[in-house]
TITI-758486 format. One record per atom (N, C-alpha, C, CB): x, y negated, z negated; residue in one letter. Coordinates in pm, whole numbers, padded with zeros to 5 digits, always signed. Each point is the difference from the previous one (the first is absolute). Glycine has a CB too. Layout:
N
XYZA;...
END
This chain:
116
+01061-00264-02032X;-00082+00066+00099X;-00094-00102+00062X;+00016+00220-00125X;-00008-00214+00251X;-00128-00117+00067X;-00141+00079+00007X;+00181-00139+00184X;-00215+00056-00106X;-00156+00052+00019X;-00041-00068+00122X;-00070+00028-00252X;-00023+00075+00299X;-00108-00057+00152X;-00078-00141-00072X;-00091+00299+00134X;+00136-00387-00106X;-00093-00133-00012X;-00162+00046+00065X;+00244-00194+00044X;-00351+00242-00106X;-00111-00021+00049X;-00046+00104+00076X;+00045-00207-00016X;-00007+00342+00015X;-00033+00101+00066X;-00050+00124-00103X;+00167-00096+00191X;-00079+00173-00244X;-00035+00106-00067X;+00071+00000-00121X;-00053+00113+00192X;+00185-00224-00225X;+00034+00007-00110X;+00156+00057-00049X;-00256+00005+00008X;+00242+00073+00131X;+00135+00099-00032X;+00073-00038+00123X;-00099+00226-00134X;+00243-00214+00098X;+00091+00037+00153X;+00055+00082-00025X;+00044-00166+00094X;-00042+00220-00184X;+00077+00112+00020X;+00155+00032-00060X;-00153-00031+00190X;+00131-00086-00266X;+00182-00034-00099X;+00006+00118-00058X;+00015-00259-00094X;-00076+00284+00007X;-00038+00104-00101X;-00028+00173+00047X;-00108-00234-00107X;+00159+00265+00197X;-00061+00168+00076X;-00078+00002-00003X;+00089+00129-00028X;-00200-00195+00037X;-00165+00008-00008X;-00049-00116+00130X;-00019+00057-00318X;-00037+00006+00422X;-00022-00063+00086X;-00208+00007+00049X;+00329+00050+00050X;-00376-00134-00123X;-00121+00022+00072X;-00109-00100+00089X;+00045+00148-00181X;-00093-00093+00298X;-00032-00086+00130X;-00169+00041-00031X;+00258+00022+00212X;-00290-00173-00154X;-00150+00021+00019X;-00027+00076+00145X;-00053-00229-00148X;-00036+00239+00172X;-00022+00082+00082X;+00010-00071+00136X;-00128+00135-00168X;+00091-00299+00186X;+00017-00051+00127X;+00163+00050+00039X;-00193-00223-00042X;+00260+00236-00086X;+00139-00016+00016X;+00069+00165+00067X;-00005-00216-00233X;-00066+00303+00172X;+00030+00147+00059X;-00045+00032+00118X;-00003+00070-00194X;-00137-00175+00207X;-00021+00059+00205X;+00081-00116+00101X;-00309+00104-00025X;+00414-00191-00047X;+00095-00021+00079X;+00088+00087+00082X;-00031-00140-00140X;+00112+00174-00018X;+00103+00091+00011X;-00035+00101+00062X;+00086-00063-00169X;-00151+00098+00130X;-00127+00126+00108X;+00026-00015+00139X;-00225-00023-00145X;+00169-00107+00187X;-00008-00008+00180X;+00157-00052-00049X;-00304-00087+00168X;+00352+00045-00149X;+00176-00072+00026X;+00075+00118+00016X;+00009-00218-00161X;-00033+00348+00086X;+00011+00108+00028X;-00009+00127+00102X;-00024-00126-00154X;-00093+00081+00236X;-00013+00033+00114X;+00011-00125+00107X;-00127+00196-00107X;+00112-00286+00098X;+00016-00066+00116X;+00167-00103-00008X;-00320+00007+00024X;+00366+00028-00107X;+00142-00094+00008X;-00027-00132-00019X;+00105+00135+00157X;-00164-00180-00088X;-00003-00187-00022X;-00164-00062+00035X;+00299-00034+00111X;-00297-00053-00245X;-00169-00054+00078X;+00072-00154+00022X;-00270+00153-00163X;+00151-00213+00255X;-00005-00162+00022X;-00046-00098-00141X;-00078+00070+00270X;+00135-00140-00292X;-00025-00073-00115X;-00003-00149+00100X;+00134+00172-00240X;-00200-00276+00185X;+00021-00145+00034X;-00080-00064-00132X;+00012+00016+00297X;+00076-00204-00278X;-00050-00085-00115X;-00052-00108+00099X;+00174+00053-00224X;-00249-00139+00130X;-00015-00143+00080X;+00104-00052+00011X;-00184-00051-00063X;+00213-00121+00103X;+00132-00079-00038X;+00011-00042-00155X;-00004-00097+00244X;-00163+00062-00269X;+00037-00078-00117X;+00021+00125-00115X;-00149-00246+00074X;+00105+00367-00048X;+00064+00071-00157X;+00131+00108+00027X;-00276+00003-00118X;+00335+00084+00055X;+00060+00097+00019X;-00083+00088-00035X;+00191-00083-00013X;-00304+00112-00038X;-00072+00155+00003X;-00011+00084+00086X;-00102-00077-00106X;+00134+00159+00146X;-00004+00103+00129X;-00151+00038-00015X;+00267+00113+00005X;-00357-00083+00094X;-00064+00065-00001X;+00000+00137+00142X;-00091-00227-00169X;-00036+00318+00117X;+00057+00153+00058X;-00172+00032+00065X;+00249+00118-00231X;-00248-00138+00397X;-00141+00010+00040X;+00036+00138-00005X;-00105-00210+00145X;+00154+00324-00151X;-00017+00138+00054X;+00009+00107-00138X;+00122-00076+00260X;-00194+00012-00305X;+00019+00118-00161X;-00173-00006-00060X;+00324-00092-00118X;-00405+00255+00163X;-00114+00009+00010X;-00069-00032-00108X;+00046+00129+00147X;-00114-00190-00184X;-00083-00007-00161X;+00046-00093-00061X;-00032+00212-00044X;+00143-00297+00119X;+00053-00090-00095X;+00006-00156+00084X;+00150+00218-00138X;-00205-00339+00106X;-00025-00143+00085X;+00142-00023+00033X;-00218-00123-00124X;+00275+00079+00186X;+00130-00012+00008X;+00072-00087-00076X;-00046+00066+00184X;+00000-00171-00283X;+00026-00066-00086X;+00006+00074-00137X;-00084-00169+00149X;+00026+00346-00193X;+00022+00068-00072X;+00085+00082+00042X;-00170-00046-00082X;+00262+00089+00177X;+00061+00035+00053X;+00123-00033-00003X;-00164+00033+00072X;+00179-00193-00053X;+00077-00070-00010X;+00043-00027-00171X;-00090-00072+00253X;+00019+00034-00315X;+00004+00027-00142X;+00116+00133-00074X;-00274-00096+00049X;+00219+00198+00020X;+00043+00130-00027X;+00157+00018+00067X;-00271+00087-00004X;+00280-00162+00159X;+00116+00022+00024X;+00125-00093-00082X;-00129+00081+00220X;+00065-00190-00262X;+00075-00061-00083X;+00084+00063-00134X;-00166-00150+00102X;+00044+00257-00129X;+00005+00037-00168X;+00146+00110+00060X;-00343-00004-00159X;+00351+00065+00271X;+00075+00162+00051X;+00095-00077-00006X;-00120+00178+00162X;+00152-00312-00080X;+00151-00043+00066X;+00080-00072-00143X;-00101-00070+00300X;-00023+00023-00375X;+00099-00012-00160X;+00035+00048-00082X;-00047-00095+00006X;+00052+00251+00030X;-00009+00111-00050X;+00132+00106+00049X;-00271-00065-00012X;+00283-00032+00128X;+00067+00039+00106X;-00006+00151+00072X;+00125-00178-00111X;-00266+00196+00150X;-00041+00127+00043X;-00050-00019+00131X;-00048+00082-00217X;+00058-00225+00254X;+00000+00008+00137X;+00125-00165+00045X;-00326+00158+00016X;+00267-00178+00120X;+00116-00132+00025X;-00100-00015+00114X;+00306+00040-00076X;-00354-00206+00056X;-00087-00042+00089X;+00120-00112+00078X;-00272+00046-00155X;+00283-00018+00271X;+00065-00111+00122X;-00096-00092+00061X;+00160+00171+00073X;-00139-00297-00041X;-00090-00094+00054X;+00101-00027+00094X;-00163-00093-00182X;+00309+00161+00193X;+00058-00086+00096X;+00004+00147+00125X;+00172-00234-00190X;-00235+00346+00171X;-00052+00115+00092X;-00119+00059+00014X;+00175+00033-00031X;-00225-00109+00081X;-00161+00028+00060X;+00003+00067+00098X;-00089-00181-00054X;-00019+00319+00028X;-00053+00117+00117X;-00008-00065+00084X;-00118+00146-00088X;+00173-00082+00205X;-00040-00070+00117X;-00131+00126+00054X;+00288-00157+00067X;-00390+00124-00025X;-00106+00050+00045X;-00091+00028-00091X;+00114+00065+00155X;-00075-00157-00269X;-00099+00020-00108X;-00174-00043+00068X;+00231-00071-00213X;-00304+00137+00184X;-00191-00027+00046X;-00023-00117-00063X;-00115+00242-00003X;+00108-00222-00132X;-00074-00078-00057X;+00068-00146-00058X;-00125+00228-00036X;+00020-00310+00073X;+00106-00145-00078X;-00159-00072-00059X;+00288-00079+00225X;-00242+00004-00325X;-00074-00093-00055X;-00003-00169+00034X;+00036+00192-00154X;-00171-00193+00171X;+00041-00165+00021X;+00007-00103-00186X;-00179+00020+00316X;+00242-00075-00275X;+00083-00059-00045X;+00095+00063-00134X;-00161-00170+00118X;+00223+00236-00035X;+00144+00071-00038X;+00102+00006+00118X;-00126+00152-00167X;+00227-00221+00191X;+00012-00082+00130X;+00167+00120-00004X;-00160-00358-00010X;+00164+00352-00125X;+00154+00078-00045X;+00036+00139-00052X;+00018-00206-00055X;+00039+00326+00200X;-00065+00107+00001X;+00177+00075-00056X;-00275-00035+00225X;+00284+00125-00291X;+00082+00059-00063X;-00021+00184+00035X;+00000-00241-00185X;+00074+00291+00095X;-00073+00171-00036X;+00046+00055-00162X;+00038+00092+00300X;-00032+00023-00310X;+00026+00055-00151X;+00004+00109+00004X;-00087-00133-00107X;+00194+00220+00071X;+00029+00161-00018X;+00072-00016-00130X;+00029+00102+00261X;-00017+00039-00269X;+00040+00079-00138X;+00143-00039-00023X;-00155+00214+00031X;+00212-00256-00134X;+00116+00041-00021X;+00014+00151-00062X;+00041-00248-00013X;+00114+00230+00000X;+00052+00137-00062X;-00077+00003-00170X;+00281-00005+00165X;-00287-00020-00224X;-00088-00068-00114X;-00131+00109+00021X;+00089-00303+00011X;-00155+00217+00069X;-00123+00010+00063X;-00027+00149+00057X;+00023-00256+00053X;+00085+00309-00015X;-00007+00103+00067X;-00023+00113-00082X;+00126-00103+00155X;-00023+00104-00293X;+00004+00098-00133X;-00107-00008-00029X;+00188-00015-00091X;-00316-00106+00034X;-00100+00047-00078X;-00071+00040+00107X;+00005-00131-00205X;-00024+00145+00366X;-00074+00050+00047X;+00027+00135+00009X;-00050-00190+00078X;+00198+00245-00088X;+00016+00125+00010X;-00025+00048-00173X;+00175-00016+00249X;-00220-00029-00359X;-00055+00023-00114X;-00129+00021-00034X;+00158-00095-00022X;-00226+00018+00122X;-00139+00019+00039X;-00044+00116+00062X;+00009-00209+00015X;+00055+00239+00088X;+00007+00088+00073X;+00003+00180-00082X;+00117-00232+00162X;+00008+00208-00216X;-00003+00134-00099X;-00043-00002-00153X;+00184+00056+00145X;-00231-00161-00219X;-00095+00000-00121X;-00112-00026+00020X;+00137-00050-00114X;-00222-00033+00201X;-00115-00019+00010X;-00032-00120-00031X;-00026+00198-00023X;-00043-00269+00004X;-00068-00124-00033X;-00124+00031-00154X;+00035-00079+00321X;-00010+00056-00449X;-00092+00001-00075X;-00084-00130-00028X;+00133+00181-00070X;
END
């Protein structure tokens, strides 16, 4: 069984899947809005996420890391929103990130059990 390197501990090998909370008001908005804008600098691969409220986009980014190794979402750098608002300076390298099918089940689990 693997594990989230550095997030919450779990992926979910085991039928036991549990998300911190930056990680559920992803799935949350990815849920209603289909796809957010993600971008990295050159020199790292970290994505970061300016449009996720309460969260710096470098915690954001953190979090989207922890979903896509989890495989509850799939971040593209080679399909960037076009008319995306917001950009960061120096994040030169603009991508996006929606739900997979994965991604989609625990939100429809959320949806009808609730969040404890």
């Amino acid at each position: 069984m693997s594990k989230c390197n550095g997030c919450c501990g779990s992926c979910g090998g085991c039928g036991e899947l549990v998300l911190a909370p930056e990680e559920v008001a992803i799935l949350q908005l990815l849920a209603q809005v289909a796809f957010l804008p993600v971008m990295r600098s050159v020199a790292s691969s970290d994505p970061v996420c300016p449009d996720i409220d309460g969260q710096t986009p470098e915690q954001a980014g953190l979090a989207l890391q922890c979903l896509e190794k989890r495989g509850l979402i799939c971040i593209d750098f080679d399909r960037p929103l076009s008319g995306s608002s917001k950009a960061l300076a120096g994040y030169p390298i603009n991508g996006s990130c929606g739900l997979t099918a994965k991604g989609q089940q625990v939100i429809d689990l959320i949806e009808i059990h609730g969040i404890s």
